[in-house]
C-alpha positions as CSV (number, residue, x, y, z in Angstrom):
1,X,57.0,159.1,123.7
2,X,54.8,160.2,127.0
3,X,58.0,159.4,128.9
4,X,60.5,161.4,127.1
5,X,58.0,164.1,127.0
6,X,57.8,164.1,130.9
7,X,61.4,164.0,130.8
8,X,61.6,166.5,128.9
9,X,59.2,169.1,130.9
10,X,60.6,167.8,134.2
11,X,64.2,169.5,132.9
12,X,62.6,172.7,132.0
13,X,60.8,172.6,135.3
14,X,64.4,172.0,137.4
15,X,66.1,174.1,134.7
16,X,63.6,177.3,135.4
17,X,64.5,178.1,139.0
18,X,68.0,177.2,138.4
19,X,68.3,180.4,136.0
20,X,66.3,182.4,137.9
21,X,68.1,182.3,141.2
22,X,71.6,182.7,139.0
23,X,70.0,185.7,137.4
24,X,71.4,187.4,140.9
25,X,74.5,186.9,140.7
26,X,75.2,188.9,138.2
27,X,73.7,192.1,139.1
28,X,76.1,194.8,140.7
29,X,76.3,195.1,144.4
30,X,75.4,198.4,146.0
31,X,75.0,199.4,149.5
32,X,71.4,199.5,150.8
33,X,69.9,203.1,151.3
34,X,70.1,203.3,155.5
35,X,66.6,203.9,156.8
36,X,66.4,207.1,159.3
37,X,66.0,206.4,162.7
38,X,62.5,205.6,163.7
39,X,61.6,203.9,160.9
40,X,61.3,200.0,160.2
41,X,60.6,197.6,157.6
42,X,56.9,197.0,158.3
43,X,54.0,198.1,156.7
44,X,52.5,202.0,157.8
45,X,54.8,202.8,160.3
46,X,53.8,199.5,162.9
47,X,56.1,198.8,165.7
48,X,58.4,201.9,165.6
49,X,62.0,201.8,166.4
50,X,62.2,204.0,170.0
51,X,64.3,207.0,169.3
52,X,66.7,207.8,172.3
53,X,65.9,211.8,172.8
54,X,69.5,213.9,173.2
55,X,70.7,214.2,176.8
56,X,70.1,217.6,178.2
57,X,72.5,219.4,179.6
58,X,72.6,221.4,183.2
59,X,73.3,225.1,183.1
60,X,76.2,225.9,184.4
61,X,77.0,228.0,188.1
62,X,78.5,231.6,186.8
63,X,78.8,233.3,189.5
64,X,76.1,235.9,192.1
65,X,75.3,239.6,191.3
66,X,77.2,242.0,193.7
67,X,76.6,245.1,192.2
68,X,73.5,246.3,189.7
69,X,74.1,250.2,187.7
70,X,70.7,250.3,186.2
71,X,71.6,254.0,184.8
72,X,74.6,252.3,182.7
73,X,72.9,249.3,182.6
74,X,75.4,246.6,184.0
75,X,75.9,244.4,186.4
76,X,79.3,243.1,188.4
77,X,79.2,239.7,188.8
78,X,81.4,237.8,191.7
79,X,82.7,234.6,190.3
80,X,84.0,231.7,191.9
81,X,83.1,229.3,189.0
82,X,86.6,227.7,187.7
83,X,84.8,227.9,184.2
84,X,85.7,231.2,182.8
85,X,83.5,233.0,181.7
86,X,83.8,234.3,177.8
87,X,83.3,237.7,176.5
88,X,80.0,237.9,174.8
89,X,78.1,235.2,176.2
90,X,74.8,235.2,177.4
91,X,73.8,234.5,181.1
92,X,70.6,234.2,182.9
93,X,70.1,235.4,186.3
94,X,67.7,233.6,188.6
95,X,66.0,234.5,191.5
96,X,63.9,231.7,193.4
97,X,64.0,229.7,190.5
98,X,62.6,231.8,188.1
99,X,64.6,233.6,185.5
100,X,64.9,237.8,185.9
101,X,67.1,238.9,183.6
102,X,69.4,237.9,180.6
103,X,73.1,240.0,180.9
104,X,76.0,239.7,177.8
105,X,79.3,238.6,179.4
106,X,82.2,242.1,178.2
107,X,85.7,241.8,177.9
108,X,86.6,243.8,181.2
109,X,87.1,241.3,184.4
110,X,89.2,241.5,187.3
111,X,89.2,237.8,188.6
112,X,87.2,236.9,190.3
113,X,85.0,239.6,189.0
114,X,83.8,240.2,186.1
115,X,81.4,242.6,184.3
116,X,78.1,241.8,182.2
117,X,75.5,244.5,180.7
118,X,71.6,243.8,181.0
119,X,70.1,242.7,177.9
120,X,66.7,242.0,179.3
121,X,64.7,242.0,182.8
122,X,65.5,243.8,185.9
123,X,68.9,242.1,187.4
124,X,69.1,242.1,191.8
125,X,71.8,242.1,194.1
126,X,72.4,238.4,195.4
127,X,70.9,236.6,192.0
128,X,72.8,234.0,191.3
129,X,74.1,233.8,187.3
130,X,73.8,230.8,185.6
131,X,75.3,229.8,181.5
132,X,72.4,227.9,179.9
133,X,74.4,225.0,178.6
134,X,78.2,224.4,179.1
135,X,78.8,223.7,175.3
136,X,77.6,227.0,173.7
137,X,80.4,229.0,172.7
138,X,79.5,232.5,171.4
C-alpha cells in the first residue's frame, strides 16, 4: 500500500510540469511590443542601449553678396554654386564666421545671379551666402 501510494504521488509529481509547460502551447502567438531605442530589459534603466545621435549636416555654399539696396532692402547675390537656389528659401550670410544676416531667396535670377531680400541683420558686400542644410526644401 505505501508503495502504490508513492507510485501514485510520483505520477502526479511527473504529471504536474508536464501540463504546465503544455499549457503554452496553446495560447495565441502575438508579436512582442518593440522596446524604443534606449531602453533594455534590465531593471531601472541599468546598462542603457547607446543611441547613435542623427548625422548633421553641412550648410551648403550659395553664393557671395555683390550688391546690398538697404532702401529696398535686397541683396544680389553672385552664384557659382551648381545647387540652384529655390525661390523662397532662407540663406544666412556670414562674415568671419559669424552669422549677419538671414535673406529669403525671390523668384527673379539671371544665372549666375540671383536676387534675395533681407529678413534680418545688416547684409555686406563680399559675405559669403550659405543654405543651412542641403535637405530643407521650402
Amino acid at each position: 500500500m505505501f508503495h502504490s501510494r508513492c507510485v501514485k504521488n510520483g505520477l502526479f509529481l511527473l504529471a504536474i510540469p508536464l501540463l504546465l509547460t503544455s499549457c503554452g502551447l496553446f495560447k495565441s502567438r502575438s508579436p512582442q511590443p518593440q522596446k524604443p531605442p534606449g531602453t533594455s530589459h534590465f531593471p531601472f534603466g541599468l546598462f542603457k542601449k547607446k543611441v547613435t545621435p542623427p548625422q548633421a549636416s553641412l550648410p551648403l555654399w550659395m553664393g557671395t553678396i555683390t550688391l546690398v539696396n538697404s532702401e529696398s532692402h535686397y541683396v544680389l547675390i553672385d552664384s557659382n554654386a551648381l545647387y540652384a537656389a529655390t525661390p523662397g528659401r532662407i540663406l544666412t550670410c556670414l562674415s568671419k564666421n559669424r552669422e549677419t544676416a538671414k535673406v529669403r531667396v525671390s523668384s527673379d535670377k539671371n544665372p549666375p545671379f540671383f536676387i534675395a531680400d533681407i529678413v534680418s541683420g545688416d547684409p555686406q558686400v563680399g559675405e559669403r551666402v550659405y543654405a543651412p542644410d542641403i535637405n530643407h526644401r521650402p
